[in-house]
N, C-alpha and C positions, 0 to 999 in steps of 0.2 A: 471683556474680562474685568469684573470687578472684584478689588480687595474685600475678603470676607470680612478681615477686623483689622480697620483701622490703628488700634492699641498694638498691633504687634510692629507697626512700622518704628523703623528705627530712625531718630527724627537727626538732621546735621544743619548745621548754617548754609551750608551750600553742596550741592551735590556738582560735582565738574565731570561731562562725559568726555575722553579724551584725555591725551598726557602731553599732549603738545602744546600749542599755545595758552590752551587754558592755565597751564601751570605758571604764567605770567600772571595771572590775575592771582590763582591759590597762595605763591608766596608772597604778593604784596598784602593780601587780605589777611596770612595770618599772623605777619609783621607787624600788623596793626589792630589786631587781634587776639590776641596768646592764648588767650581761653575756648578759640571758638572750634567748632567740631565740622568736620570737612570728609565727606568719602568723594574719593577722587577712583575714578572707574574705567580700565579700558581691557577689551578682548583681547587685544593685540600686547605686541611686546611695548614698552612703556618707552614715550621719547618721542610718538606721532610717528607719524609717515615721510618727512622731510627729513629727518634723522634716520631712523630706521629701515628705511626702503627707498625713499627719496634722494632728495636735491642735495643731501651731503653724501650717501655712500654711490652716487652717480658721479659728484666733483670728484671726491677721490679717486676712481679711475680717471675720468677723465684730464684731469693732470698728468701722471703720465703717456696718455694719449697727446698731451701739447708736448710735451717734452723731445716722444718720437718724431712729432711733425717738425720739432725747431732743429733736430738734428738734421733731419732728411732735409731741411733746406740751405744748410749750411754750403754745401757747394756752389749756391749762386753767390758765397761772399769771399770765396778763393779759398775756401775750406775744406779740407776733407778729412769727412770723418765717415765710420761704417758704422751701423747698430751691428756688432757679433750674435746677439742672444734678446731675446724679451720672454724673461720667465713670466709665465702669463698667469702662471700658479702663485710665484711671490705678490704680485699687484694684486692678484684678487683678496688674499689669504693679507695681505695688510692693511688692506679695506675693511674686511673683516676685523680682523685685531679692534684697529681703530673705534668702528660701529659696537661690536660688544661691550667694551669696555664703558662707552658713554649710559651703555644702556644699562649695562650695571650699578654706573655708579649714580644712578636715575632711578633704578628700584632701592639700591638699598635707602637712599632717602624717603622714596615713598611710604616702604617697610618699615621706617626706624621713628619717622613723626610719632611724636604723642597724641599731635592733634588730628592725623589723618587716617583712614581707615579704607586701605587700597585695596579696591576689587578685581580680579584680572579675570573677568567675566564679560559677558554677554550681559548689555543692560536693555530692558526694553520698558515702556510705561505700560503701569494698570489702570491708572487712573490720573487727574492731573496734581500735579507736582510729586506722586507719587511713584515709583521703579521698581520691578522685581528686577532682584542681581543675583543669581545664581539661584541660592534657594533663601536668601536675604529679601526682606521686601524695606525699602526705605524711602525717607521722604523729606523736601527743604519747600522754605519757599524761595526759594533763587537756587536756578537751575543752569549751568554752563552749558551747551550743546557745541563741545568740537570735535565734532567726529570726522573730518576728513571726507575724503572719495574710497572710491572703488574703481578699478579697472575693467573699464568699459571693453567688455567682448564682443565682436561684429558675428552676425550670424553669417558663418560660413559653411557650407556643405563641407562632409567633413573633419574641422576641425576640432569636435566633441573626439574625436575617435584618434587625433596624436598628439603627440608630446609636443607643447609648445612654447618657447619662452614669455615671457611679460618683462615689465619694469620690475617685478617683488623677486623672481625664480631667476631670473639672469644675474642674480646677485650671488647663488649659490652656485656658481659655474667654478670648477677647476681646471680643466680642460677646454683652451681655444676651438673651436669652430674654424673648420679649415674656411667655410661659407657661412653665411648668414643673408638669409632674405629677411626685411623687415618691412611689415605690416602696420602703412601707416608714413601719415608727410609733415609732422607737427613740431612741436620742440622735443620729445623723447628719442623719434626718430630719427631727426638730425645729429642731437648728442651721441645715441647709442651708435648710429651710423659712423659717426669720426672715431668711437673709441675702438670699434672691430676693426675699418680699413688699418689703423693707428699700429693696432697688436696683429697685423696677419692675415687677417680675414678677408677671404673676396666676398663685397658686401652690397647687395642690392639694396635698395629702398624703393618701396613702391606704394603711391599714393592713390586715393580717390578724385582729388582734388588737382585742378587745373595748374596750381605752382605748389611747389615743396615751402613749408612756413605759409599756410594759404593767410596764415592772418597779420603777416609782414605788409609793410608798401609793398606794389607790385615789382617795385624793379628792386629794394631789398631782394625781395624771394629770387629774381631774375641773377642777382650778384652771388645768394649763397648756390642756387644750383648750377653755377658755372666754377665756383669753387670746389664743390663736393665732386664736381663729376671729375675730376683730376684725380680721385681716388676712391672714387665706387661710382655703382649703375643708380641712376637717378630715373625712375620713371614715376610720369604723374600720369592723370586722366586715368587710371587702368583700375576699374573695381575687380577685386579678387572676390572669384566665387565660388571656388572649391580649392579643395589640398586633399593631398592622399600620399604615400608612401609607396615611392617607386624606385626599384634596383638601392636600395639602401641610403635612399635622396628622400629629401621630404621635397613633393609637386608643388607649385603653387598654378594654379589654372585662373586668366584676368581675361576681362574683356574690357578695350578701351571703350569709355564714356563717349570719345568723339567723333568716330568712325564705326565701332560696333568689332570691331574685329579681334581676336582672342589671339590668346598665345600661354605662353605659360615659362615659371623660371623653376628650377631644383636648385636646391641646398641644403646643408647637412642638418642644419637647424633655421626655425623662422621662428619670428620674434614679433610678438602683436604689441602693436605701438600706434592704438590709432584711440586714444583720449580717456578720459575717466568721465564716471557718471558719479550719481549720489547713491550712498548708503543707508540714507534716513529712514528704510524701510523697518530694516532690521529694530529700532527705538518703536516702532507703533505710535509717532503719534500724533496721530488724530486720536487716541484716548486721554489723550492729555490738552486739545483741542487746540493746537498747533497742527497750521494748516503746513500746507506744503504746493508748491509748482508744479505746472503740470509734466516738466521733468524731475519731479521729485526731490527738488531743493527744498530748504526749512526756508518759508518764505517770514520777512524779517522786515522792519519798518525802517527810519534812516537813523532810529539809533541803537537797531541790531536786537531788538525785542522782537519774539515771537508775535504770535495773536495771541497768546496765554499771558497774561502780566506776569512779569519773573522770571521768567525764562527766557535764556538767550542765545541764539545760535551766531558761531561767525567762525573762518576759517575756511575751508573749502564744503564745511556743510550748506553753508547759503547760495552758496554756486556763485556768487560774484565777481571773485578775482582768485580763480586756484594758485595762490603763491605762497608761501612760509612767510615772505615778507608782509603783505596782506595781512594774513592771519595774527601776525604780532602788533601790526597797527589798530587792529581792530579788535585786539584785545587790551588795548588801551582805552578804547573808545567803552567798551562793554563795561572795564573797571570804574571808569568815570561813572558812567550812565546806574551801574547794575549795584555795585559797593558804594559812590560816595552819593548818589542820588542827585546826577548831575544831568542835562540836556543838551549832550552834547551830538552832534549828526555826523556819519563817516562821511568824509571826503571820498571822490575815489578822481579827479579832478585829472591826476598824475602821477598813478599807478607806473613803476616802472617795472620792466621786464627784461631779460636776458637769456640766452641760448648761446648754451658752450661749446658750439662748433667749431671749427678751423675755418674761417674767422669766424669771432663771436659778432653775435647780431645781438643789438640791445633796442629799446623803444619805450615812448614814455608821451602819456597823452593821445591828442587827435591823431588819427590817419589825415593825410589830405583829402581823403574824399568825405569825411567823416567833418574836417572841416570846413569844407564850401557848402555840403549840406547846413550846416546851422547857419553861417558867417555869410555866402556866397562867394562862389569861386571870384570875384572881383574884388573880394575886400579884404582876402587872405594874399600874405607873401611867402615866397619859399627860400631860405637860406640855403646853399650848397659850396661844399667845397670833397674834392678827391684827397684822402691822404697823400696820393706819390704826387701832389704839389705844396705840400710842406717839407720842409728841410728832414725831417725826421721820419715821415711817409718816405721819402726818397732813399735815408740812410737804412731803412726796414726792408727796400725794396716792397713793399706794398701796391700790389696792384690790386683794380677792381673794386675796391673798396670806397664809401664815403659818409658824411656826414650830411642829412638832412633837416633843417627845422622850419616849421610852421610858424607864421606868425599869423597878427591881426595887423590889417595893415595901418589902422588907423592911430593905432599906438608902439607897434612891434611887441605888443605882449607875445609870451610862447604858448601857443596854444599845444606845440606836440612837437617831439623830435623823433630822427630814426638814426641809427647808424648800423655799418655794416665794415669789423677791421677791427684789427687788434685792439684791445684792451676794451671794447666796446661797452661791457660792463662795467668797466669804473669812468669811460668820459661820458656815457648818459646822465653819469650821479649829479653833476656839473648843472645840465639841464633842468634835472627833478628838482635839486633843492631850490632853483632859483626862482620854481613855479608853485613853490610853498611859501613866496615872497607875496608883500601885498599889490607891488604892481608885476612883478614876472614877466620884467622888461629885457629884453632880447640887448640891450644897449648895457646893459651891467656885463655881458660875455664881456661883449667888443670893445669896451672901453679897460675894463682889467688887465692888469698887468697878465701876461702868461710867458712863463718860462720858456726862453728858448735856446733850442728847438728841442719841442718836447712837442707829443701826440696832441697835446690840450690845446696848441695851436690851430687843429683842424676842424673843431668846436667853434676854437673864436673867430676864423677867417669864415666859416659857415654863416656863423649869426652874422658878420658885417656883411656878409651879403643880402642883397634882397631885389627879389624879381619876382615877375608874374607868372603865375601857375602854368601859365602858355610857356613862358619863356624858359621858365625854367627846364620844361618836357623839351624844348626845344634844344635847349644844351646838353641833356641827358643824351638826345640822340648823337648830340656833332661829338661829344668828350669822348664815349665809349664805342669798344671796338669789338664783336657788333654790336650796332645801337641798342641804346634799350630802349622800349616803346611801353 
């Protein structure tokens, strides 16, 4: 598809596809800019996918889904209290409230710049550095590409022909699901899975994959599926290979992976929660001569350039790290690189992640197997410590749950942490920040002062420990009841 006449493009300083994290980079550029001219472009509603369908209108439930769960456990502490009611229409419907409102007050900034000229279109390339936008054709030479993901659909017999939920469509729910089977073993699936048991729901989960969070430590994943299953059905190994509509149920029909043998679950709704792919389709471009992965990621050098000079993809279009968090780092990295004409290369070193289940699981760095491969299992050490043997673990009643870290044994740098227990996402941050340090010495935990008795003790009695990857597996088995292997 080539531009007949180049004179009708309409020329900007930077063209930004996306309203999410690129808009970190649009208002520092035109901060520093006042004059420059900007079309900032997305199909969707403006705000990205982490705001608008994402990891913010998911926490908003999901808080009151903790709430439910901190009430329901109040009995073990001589408490007693009853949930009367969970209006499942007010949680959703203030979810909403909340989501629209940002997203509002997100256009009308977009709408009201001088300097910007907002397209709510479909963009795709005609040529390079070049876009047709609706029936706009325009063109920069620095080009932002944050277009996100797409929800990765499984070929199932099927289910083209019912109604099924997603992470986007379960956001428009008024009406609880007396049932819900969910499609899929990852972090969507564990989330959405606590916020249905949470509100009412009898809630399957069913996986392909040998543990639930297959991309946890193994005995993480082994801790949360013995969590979850105190309040929904947890099956792994079982690929789902058809659905249909039966007596007013939706079927799910599986056959386990490790024996061969089928079965099947009904529910009044199923919820497909098994990952996202890339959207870079939809942009074309290889006409702009941006290559792409052979899973269809914008493939990107280490300072987040295309193979096109000028253009720059990052966020979950490059498929590196799909997190909001990611995406904002890396559009620092872009701004350096793209606006001041700097050299600078992403880190992804220690990337931290988190999963808002009951308990949250958070993770940052190496797996241990991830680090005996480079390191060798002989010269890495494993910190460990159980919450319910801290003061404040004990006072939580916290069981099953623990704090894992990787070192190198020959310094105690952190090569990686895991945890698994309350507050998990704020005592990894502990971890992450201190392996943006220049040595990300595990002896700066253990030696700090830590508030006691506070959860951040279980962090620091972690890092003072250190044994060998044998021994460590070897305590794993004698401390938990049954072992974990």
């Amino acid at each position: 598809m080539k531009l007949q006449n180049k004179r009708k493009a309409k020329e900007y300083d930077i063209i930004a596809v996306g309203t999410g994290s690129a808009m970190n980079i649009v208002t520092a550029y035109l901060e520093n800019n006042p004059e420059a001219r900007v079309a900032v472009i997305d199909k969707d509603e403006p705000g990205g996918i982490c705001l608008t369908r994402g990891c913010i209108p998911s926490k908003l439930l999901l808080y009151p889904a903790e709430v439910v769960a901190t009430i329901d456990s109040a009995k073990a502490f001589g408490i007693s209290a009853n949930i009367q009611k969970i209006d499942f229409a007010s949680v959703m419907g203030r979810m909403r409230d909340i989501i629209d409102s940002e997203i509002g007050s997100i256009r009308k900034g977009l709408t009201s710049s001088p300097n910007v000229d907002y397209y709510h279109e479909v963009a795709e390339f005609v040529e390079p550095y070049t876009m047709k936008v609706g029936e706009h054709t325009i063109r920069a030479s620095t080009i932002l590409l944050c277009t996100g993901s797409a929800i990765a659909i499984p070929n199932i017999k099927g289910l083209e022909s019912i109604n099924y939920l997603t992470s986007d469509s379960v956001l428009l729910l008024k009406k609880l699901p007396s049932s819900v089977c969910i499609v899929g073993g990852g972090y969507i699936a564990a989330e959405y899975g606590h916020f249905f048991s949470s509100m009412g729901s009898e809630v399957t989960v069913i996986g392909r994959n040998r543990r639930i969070l297959p991309g946890e430590e193994p005995e993480v994943s082994e801790l949360a599926r013995r969590n979850l299953s105190g309040r929904m059905r947890v099956m792994t190994n079982c690929e789902v290979t058809a659905v249909a509509v039966e007596n007013g149920l939706k079927r799910i029909e599986y056959t386990n992976r490790l024996d061969k043998s089928t079965g099947n679950v009904s529910a009044e709704e199923i919820m497909i929660a098994s990952g996202r792919r890339s959207n870079s389709r939809i942009l074309h471009p290889e006409r702009s001569g941006i290559e792409t992965t052979p899973e269809g990621w914008i493939r990107v050098n280490e300072y987040l350039e295309t193979t096109q000079p000028g253009i720059w993809a990052f966020g979950d279009a490059n498929g590196k790290h799909l997190f909001k968090h990611v995406a904002n780092y890396e559009s620092i990295i872009v701004y350096y690189n793209a606006i001041l004409g700097r050299k600078i290369s992403a880190d992804y070193h220690a990337v931290p992640h988190a999963v808002f289940t009951m308990p949250e699981v958070a993770g940052v760095g190496m797996s241990e197997s991830e680090a005996a491969t480079v390191h060798g299992k002989e010269n890495i050490l494993v910190g460990f410590k159980k919450y319910e043997d801290t003061a404040k673990g004990q006072a939580m009643n916290v069981h099953d749950c623990l704090v894992k870290i990787i070192m190198l044994a020959s310094d105690r740098s952190i090569l990686g942490a895991h945890i698994i227990g309350p507050q998990a996402s704020v005592l990894i941050q502990e971890v992450a920040n201190l392996m943006y340090t220049s040595h990300g010495n595990a002896d700066t935990i253990s030696q700090a002062m830590h508030i006691h008795p506070s959860l951040t003790e279980v962090v620091q009695r972690a890092a003072q420990s250190h044994t060998s990857v044998d021994e460590y597996h070897r305590l794993l088995s004698a401390t938990f009841s049954p072992p974990l292997v």
